[in-house]
Backbone as a chain_set.jsonl record, in Angstrom:
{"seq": "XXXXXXXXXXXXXXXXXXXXXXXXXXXXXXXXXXXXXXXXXXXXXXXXXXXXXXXXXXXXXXXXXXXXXXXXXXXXXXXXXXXXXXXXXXXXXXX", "coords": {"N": [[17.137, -18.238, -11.121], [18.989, -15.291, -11.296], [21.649, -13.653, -9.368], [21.28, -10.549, -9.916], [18.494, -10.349, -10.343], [17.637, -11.496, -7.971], [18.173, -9.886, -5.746], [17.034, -7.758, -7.047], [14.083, -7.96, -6.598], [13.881, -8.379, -4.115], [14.834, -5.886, -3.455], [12.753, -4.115, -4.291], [10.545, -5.875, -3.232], [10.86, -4.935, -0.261], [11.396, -2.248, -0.865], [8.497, -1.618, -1.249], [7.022, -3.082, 0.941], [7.76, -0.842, 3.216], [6.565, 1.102, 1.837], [3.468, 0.334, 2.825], [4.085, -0.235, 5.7], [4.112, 2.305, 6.099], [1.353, 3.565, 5.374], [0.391, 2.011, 7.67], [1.288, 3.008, 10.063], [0.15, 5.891, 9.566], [-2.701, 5.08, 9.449], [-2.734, 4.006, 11.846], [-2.19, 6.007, 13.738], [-4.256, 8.109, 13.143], [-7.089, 6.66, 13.36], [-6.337, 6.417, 16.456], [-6.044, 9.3, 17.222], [-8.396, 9.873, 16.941], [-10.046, 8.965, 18.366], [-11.136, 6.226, 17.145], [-9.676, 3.594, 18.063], [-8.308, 2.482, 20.673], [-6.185, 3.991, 22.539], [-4.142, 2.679, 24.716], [-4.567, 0.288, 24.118], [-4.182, -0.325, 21.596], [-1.426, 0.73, 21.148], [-0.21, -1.262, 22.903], [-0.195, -3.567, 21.368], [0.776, -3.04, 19.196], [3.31, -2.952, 20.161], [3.637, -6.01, 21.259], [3.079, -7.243, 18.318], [5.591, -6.518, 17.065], [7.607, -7.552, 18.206], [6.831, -10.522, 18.054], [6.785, -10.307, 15.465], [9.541, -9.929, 14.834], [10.669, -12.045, 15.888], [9.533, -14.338, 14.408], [10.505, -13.849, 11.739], [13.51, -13.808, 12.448], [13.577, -15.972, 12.991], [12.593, -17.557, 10.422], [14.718, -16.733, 8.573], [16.661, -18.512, 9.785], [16.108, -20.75, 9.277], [16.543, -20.606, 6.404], [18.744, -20.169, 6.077], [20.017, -22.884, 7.882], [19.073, -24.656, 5.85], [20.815, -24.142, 3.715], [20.161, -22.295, 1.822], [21.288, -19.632, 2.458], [21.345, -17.666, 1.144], [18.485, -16.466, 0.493], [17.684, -15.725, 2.627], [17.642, -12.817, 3.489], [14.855, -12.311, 2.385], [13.227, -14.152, 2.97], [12.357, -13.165, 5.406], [11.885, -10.959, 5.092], [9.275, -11.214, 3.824], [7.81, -12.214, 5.502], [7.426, -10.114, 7.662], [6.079, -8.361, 5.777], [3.544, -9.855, 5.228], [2.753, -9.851, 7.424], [2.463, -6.896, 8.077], [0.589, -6.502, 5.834], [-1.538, -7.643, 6.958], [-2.1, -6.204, 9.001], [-2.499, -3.447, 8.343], [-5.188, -4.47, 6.639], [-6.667, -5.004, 9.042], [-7.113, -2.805, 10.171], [-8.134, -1.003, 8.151], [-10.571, -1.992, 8.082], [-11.118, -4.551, 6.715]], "CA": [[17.155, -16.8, -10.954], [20.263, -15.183, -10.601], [21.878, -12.679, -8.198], [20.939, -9.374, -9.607], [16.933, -10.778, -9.982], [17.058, -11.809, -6.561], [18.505, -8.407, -5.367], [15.986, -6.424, -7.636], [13.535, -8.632, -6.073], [14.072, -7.913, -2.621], [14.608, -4.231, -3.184], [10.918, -3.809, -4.604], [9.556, -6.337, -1.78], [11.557, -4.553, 0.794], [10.159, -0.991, -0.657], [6.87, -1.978, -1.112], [6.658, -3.136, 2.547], [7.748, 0.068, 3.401], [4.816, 1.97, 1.704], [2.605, -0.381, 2.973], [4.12, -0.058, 6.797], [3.807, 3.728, 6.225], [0.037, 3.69, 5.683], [-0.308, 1.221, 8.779], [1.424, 4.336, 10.9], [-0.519, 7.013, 9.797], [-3.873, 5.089, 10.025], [-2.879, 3.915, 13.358], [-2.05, 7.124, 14.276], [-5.093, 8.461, 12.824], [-7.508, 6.271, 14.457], [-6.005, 6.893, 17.851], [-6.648, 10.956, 17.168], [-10.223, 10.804, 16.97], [-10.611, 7.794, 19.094], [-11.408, 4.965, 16.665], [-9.191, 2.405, 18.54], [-7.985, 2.75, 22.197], [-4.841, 3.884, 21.814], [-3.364, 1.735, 25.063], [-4.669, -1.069, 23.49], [-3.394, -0.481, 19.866], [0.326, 0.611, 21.417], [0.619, -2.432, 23.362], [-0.771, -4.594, 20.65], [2.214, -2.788, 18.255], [4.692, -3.257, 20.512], [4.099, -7.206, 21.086], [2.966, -7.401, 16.752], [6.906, -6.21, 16.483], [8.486, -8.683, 18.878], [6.379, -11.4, 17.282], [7.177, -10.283, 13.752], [11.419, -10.288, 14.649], [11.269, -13.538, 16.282], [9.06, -15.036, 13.196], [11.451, -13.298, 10.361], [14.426, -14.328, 12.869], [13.956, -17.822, 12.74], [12.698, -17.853, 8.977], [15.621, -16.639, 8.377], [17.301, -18.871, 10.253], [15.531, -21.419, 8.281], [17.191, -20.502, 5.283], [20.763, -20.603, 6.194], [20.28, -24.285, 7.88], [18.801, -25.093, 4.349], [21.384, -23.886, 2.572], [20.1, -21.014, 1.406], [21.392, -18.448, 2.932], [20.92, -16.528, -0.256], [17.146, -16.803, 0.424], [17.325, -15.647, 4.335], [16.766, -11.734, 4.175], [13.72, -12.388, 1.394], [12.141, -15.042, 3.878], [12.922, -12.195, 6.876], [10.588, -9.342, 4.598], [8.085, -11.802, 3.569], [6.95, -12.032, 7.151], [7.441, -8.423, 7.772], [4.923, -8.451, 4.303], [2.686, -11.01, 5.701], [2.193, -9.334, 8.639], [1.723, -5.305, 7.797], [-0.871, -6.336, 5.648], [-2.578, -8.247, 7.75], [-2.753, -5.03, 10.187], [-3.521, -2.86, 6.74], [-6.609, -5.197, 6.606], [-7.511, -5.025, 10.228], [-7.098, -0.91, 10.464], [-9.203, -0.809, 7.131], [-11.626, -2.771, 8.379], [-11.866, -5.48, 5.808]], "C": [[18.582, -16.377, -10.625], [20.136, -13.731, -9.609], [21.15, -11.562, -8.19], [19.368, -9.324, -9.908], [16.562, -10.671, -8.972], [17.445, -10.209, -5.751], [17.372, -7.315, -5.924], [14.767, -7.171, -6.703], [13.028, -8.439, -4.705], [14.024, -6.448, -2.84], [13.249, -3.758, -3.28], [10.074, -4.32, -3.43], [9.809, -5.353, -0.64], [10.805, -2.406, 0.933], [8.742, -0.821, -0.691], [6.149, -2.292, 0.452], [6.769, -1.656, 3.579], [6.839, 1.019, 3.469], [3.889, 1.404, 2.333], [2.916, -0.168, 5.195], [4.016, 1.722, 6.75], [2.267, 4.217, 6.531], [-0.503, 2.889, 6.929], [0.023, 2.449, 9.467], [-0.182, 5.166, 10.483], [-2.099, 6.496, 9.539], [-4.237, 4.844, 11.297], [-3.113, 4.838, 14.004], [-3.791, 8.119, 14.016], [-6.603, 8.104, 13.136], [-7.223, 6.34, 15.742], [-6.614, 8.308, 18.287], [-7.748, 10.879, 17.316], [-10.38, 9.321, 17.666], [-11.421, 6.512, 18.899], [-10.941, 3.837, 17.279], [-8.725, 2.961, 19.878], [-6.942, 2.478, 21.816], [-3.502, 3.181, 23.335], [-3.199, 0.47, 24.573], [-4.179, -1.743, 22.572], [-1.799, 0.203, 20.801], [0.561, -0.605, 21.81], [0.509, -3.683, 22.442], [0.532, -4.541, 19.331], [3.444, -3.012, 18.767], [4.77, -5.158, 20.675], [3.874, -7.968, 19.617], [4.871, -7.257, 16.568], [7.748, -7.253, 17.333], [7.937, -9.972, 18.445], [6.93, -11.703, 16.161], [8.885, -10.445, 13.934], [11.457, -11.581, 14.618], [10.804, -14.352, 14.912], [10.088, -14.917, 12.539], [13.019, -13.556, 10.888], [14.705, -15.9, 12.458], [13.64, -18.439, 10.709], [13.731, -17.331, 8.183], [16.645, -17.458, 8.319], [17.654, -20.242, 9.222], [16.488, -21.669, 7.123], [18.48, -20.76, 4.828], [20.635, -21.753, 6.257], [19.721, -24.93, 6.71], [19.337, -25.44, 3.812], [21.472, -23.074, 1.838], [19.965, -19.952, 1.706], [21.241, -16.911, 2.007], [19.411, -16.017, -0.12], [16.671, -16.121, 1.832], [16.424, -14.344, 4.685], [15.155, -11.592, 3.106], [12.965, -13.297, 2.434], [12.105, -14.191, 4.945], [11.624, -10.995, 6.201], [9.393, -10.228, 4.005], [7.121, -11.963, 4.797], [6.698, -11.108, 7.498], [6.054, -7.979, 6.867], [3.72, -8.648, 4.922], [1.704, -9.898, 6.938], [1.481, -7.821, 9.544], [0.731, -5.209, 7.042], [-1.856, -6.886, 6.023], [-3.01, -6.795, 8.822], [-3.333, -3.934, 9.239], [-4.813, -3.029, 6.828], [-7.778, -4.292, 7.342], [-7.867, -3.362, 10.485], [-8.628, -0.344, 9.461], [-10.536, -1.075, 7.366], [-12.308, -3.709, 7.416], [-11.16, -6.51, 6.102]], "O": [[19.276, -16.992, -9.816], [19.176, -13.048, -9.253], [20.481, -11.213, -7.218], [18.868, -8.214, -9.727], [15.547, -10.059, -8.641], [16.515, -9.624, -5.195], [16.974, -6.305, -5.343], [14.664, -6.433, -5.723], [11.848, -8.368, -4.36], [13.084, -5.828, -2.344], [12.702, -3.076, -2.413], [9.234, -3.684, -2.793], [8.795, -4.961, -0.062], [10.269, -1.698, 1.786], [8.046, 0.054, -0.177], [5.098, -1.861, 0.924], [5.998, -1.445, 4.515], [6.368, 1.626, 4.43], [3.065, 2.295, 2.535], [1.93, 0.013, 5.909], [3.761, 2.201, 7.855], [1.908, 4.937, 7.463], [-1.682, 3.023, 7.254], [-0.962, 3.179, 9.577], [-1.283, 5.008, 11.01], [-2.891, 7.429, 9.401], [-5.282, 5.118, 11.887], [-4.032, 4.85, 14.823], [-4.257, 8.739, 14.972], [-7.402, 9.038, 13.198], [-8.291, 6.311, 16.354], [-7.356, 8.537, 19.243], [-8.32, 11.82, 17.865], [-11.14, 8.595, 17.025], [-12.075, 5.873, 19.724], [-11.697, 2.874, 17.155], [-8.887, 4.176, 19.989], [-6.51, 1.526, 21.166], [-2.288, 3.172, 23.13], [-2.207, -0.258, 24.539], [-3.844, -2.92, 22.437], [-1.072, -0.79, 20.774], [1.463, -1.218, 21.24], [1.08, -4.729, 22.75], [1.051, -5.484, 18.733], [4.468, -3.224, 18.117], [5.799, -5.707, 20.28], [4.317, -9.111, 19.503], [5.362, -8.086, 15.802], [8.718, -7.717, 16.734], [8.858, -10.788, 18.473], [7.415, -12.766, 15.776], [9.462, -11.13, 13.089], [12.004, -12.277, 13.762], [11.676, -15.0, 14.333], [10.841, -15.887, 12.611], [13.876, -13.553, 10.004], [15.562, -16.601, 11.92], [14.209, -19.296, 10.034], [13.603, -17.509, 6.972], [17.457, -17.485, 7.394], [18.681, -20.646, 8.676], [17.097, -22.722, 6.929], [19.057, -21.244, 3.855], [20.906, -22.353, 5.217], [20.078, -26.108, 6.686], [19.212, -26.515, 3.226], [22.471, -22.85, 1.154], [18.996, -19.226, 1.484], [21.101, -15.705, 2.209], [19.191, -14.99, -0.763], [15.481, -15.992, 2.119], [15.412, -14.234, 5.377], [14.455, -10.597, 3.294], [11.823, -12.888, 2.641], [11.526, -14.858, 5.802], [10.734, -10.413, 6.821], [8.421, -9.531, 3.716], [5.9, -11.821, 4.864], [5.507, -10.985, 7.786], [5.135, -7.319, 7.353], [2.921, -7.737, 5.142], [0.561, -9.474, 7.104], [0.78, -7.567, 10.524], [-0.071, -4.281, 7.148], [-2.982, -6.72, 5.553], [-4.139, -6.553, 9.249], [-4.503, -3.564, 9.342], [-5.603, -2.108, 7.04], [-8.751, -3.594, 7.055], [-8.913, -2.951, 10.987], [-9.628, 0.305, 9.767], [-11.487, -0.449, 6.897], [-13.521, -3.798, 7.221], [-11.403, -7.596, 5.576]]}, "num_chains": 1, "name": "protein.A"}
């Protein structure tokens, strides 16, 4: 694959995670409003999901460099980010 693959590559993953962390907001938010989820429960559960998800996408990152492929680092860094908004997607959805 070359450079500008891996660059298009990442830009699409990178906006796609985006849309995809957009609809986690506004169902979070949206369950909270009418009192589908307890919304101390779901803040504190988003705030340690985001210190989880750095340190993960930190070190798989990290990963990548001591590899060798540091070319590879911020794509292993949004795959977790990926991984891990649609796993809360899922859970919000309820499937």
């Amino acid at each position: 694959m070359d450079s500008k693959s891996g660059l298009t590559t990442l830009f699409v993953d990178a906006l796609a995670l985006s849309v995809t962390a957009n609809a986690v907001i506004a169902m979070r938010l949206t369950k909270m409003a009418f009192g589908a989820v307890d919304p101390k429960r779901e803040s504190s559960l988003m705030v340690a999901e985001k210190i989880d998800a750095a340190a993960e996408a930190s070190f798989a990152a990290a990963r990548a460099i001591v590899a060798g492929e540091g070319h590879h680092a911020a794509g292993r860094a949004v795959a977790v980010y990926k991984r891990r908004v649609e796993r809360n997607l899922r859970r919000l959805a309820g499937g």
